[in-house]
C-alpha positions as CSV (number, residue, x, y, z in Angstrom):
1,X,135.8,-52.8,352.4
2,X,134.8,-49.8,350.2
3,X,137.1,-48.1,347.7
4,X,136.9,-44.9,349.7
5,X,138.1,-46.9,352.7
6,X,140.8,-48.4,350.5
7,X,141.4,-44.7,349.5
8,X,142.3,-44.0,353.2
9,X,144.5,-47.3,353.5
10,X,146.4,-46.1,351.0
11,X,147.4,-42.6,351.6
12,X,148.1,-44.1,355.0
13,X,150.7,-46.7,353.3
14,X,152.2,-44.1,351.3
15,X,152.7,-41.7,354.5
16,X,154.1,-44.8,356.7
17,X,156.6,-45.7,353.6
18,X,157.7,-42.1,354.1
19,X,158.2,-42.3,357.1
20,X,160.4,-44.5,357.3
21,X,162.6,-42.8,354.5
22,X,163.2,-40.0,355.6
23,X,165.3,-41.7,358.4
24,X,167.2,-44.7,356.1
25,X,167.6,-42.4,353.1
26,X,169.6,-40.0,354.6
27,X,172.0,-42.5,355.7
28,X,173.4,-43.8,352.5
29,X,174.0,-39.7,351.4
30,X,176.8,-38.8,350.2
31,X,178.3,-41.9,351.9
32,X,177.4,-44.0,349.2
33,X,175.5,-42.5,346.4
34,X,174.8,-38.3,346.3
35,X,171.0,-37.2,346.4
36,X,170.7,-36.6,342.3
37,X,172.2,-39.8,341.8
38,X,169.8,-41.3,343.7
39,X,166.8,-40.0,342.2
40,X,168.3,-41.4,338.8
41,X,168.3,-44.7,340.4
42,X,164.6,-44.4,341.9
43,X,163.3,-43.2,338.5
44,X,165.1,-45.4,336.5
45,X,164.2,-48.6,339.0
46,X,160.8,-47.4,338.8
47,X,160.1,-46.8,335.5
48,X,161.2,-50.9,334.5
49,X,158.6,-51.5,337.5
50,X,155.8,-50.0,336.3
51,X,156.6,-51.1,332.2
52,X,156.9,-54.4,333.6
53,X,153.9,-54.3,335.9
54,X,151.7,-52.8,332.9
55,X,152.3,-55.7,330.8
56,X,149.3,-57.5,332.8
57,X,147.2,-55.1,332.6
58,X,145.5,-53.8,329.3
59,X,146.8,-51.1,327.3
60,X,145.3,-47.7,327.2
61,X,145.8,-44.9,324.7
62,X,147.2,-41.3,325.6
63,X,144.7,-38.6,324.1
64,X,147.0,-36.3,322.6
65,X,145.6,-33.3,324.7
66,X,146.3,-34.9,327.7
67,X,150.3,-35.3,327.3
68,X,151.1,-31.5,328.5
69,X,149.4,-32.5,331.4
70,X,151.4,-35.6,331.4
71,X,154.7,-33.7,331.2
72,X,154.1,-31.0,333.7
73,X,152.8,-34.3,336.3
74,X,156.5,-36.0,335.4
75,X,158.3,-32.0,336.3
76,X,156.8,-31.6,339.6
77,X,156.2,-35.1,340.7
78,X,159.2,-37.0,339.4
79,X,161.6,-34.4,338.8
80,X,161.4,-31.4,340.8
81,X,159.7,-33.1,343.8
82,X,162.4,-35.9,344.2
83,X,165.7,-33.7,343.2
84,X,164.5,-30.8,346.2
85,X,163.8,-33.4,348.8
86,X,166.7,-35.9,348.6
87,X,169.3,-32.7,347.9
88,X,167.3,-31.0,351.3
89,X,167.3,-34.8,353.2
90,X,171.7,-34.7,352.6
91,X,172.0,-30.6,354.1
92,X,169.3,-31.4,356.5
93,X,168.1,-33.7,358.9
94,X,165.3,-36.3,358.7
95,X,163.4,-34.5,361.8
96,X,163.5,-31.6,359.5
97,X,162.1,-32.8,356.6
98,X,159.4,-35.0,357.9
99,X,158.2,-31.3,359.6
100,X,158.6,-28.8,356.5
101,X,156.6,-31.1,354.6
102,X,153.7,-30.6,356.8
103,X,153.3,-27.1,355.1
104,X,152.3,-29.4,351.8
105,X,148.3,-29.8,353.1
106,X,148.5,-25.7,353.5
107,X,149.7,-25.2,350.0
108,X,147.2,-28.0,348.6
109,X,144.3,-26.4,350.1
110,X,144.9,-23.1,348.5
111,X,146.0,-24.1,345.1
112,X,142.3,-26.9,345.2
113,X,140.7,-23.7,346.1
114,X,141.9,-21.5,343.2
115,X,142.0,-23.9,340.8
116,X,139.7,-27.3,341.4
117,X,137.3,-24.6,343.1
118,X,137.3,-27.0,346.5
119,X,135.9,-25.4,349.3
120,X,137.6,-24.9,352.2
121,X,135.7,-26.1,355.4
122,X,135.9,-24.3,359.0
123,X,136.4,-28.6,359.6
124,X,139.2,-28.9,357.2
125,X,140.4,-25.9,357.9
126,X,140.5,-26.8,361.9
127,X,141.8,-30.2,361.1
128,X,145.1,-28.9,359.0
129,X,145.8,-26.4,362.1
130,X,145.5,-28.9,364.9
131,X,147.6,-31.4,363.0
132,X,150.3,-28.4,362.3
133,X,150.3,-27.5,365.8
134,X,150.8,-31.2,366.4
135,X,153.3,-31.7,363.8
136,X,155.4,-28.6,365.3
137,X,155.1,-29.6,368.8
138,X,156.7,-32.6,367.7
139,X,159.7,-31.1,366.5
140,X,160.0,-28.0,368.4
141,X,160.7,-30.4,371.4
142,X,162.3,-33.4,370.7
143,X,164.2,-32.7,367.8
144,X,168.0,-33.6,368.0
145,X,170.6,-31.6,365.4
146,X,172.2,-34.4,363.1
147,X,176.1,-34.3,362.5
148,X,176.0,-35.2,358.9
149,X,173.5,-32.3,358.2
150,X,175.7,-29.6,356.7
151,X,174.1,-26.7,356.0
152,X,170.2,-27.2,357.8
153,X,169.1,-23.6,356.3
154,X,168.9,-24.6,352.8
155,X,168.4,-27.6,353.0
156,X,164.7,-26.7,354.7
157,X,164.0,-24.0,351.9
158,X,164.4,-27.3,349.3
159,X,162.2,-28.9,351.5
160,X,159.8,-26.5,351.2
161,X,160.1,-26.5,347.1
162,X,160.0,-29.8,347.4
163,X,156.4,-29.5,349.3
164,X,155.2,-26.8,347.0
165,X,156.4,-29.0,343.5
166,X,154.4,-32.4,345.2
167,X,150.9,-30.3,345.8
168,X,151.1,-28.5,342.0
169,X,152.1,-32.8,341.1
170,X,148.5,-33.7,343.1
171,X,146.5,-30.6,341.5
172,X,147.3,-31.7,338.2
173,X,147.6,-35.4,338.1
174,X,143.9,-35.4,339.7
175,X,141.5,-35.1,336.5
176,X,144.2,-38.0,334.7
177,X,143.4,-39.8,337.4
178,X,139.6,-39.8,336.6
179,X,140.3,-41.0,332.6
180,X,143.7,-43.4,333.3
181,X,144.3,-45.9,335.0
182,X,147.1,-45.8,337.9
183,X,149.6,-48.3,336.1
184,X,149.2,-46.3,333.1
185,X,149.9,-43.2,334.3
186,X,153.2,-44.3,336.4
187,X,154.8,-45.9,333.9
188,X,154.4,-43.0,331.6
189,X,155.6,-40.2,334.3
190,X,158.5,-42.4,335.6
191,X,159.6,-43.1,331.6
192,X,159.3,-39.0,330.9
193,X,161.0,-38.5,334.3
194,X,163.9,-40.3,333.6
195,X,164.8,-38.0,330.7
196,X,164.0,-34.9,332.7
197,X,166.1,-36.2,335.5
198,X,169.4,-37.3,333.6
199,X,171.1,-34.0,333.0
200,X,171.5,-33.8,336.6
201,X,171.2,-37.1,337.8
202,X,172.9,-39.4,335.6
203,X,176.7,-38.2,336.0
204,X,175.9,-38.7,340.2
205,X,174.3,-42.4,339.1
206,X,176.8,-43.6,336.9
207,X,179.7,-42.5,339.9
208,X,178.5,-45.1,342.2
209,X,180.7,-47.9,343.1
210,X,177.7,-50.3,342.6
211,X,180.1,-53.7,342.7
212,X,181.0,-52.6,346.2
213,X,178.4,-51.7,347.8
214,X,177.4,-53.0,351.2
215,X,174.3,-55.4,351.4
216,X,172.5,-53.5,353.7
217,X,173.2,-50.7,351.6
218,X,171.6,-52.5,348.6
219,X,168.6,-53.1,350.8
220,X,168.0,-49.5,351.6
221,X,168.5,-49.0,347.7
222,X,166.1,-51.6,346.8
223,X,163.7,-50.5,349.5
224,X,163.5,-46.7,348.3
225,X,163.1,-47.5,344.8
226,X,160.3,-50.7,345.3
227,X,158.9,-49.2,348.1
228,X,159.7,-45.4,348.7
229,X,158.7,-44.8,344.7
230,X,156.8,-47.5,343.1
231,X,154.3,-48.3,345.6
232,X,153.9,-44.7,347.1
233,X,153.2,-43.3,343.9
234,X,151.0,-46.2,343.1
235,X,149.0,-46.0,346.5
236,X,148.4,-41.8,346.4
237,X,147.2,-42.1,342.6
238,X,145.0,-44.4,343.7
239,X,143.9,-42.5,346.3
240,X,143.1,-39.7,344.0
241,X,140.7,-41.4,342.5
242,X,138.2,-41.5,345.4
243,X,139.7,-38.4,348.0
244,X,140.7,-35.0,347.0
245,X,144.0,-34.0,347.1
246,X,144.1,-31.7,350.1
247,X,142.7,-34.9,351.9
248,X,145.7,-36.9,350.2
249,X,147.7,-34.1,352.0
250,X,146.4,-34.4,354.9
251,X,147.9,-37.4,355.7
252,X,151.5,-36.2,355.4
253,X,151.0,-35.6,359.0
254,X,151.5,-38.9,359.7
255,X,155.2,-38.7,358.4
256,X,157.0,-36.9,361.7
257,X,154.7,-39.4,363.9
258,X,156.4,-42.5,361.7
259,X,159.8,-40.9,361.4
260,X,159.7,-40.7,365.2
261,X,158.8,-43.9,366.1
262,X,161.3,-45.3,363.8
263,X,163.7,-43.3,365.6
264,X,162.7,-44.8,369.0
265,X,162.9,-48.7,367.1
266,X,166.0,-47.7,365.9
267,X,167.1,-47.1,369.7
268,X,167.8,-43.2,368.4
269,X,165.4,-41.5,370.5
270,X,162.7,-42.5,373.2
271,X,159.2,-41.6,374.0
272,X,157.9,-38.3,376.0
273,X,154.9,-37.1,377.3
274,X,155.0,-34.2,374.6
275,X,155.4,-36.7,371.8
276,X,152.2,-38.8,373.2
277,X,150.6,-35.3,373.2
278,X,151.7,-34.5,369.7
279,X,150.7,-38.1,368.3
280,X,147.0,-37.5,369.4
281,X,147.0,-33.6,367.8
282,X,148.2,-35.4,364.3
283,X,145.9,-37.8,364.6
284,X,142.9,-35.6,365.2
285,X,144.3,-32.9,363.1
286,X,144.2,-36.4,360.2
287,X,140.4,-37.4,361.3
288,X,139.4,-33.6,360.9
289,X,140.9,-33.4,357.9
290,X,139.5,-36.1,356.1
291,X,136.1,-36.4,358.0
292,X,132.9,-35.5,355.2
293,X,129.5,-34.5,355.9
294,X,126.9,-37.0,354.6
295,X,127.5,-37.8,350.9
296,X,130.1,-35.3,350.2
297,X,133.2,-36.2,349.0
């Protein structure tokens, strides 16, 4: 298998992870732990997995030029990014977010276009709409209104920072991603995020009644910090090092596919016609996306 297919794999694992959280997330908020207290306990959980994970791997040094870059990657992937969605997954509902996101391709193409001077293909371009119009279709008619969503409204404007803070994350982590190597540049980010998270996050994190927590609640923890943020972030920097970022973007139109198929595992929903019909738009809207002509990446 070639790395560029590996590429693929990956941004596929990291949208099916996602997938999948949006729907067990929201579940343990504010039940259990509140949304900036668990983004202290994903950066923090993390952040030991990636130092840990680095110790088999060799060490590489941090040009000093680079660690603005570095910062500004740890603000609006880590910090921003994480605070806006799990704060908009506790107002909203998971249907919700796993839609708003969709917007995150749109944004990536513009901001590759102005600034990593990406050209924007009437293919690509046909590819994002189709798997919008997909991605909508999806929602628009099966969507069900959550009663543990308190105030939906603002809870989809965080959503759609949260969408706008991960495309400027994929913009600027992509020339790191070209001179570091992944496990390097995670446990760095996560280590910097911790600090930029604990102002808000730590007095939520250190609330928890962590003795008496559930099992299954424990599970979900360990499943969003192992899975949900270590091997995510792992999988898209990866990525990055053989797709562009609005391809890598692409794929979060897999995410309201997954979080509806969950649904129907889950017993919470069941399958339509207009689902079956908005599947196939995603998944063309995902092949048009990422399809290149000859040699071009």
């Amino acid at each position: 298998m070639s790395k560029r297919h590996l590429a693929f794999l990956a941004a596929f694992g990291a949208s099916f992870i996602y997938g999948i959280n949006h729907t067990l997330a929201k579940d343990l908020m504010p039940t259990y732990i509140e949304a900036y207290g668990f983004i202290m306990l994903r950066v923090l959980g993390a952040a030991l997995l990636f130092w840990i994970t680095s110790l088999f791997f060799p060490s590489e040094k941090i040009e000093r030029k680079d660690w603005w870059r570095m910062l500004l990657c740890a603000l609006f992937g880590m910090t921003i990014n994480m605070l806006m969605f799990f704060k908009g997954l506790q107002l909203s509902t998971p249907i919700n977010s796993s839609v708003v996101i969709t917007l995150s391709p749109v944004i990536l193409l513009v901001l590759s276009a102005i600034f990593l001077k990406e050209k924007i293909t009437w293919l690509k371009g046909s590819g994002i709409a189709i798997g919008l119009v997909g991605a909508l279709v999806l929602i628009l008619f099966g969507a069900k209104t959550q009663e543990n969503a308190p105030n939906i409204t603002l809870g989809n404007m965080l959503f759609m920072i949260n969408a706008t803070a991960y495309s400027v994350y994929l913009i600027l982590v992509k020339p790191l991603t070209a001179k570091y190597s992944s496990i390097t540049l995670m446990k760095w980010f996560f280590l910097i995020a911790v600090f930029t998270n604990a102002p808000i996050g730590l007095p939520q994190f250190l609330e928890v009644s962590w003795s008496t927590l559930p099992p299954n609640v424990i599970g979900v923890m360990a499943f969003v910090v192992v899975g949900t943020t270590y091997l995510t972030y792992l999988f898209n920097v990866f990525a990055l090092k053989q797709l562009k970022p609005s391809t890598i973007g692409a794929f979060i139109y897999l995410q309201p596919l997954i979080a509806t198929i969950v649904a129907i595992i889950l017993g919470a929903d069941t399958l339509t016609t207009i689902r079956i019909i908005a599947a196939a738009l995603i998944f063309l809207g995902v092949y048009l996306s990422t399809k290149r002509k000859k040699a071009i990446a």
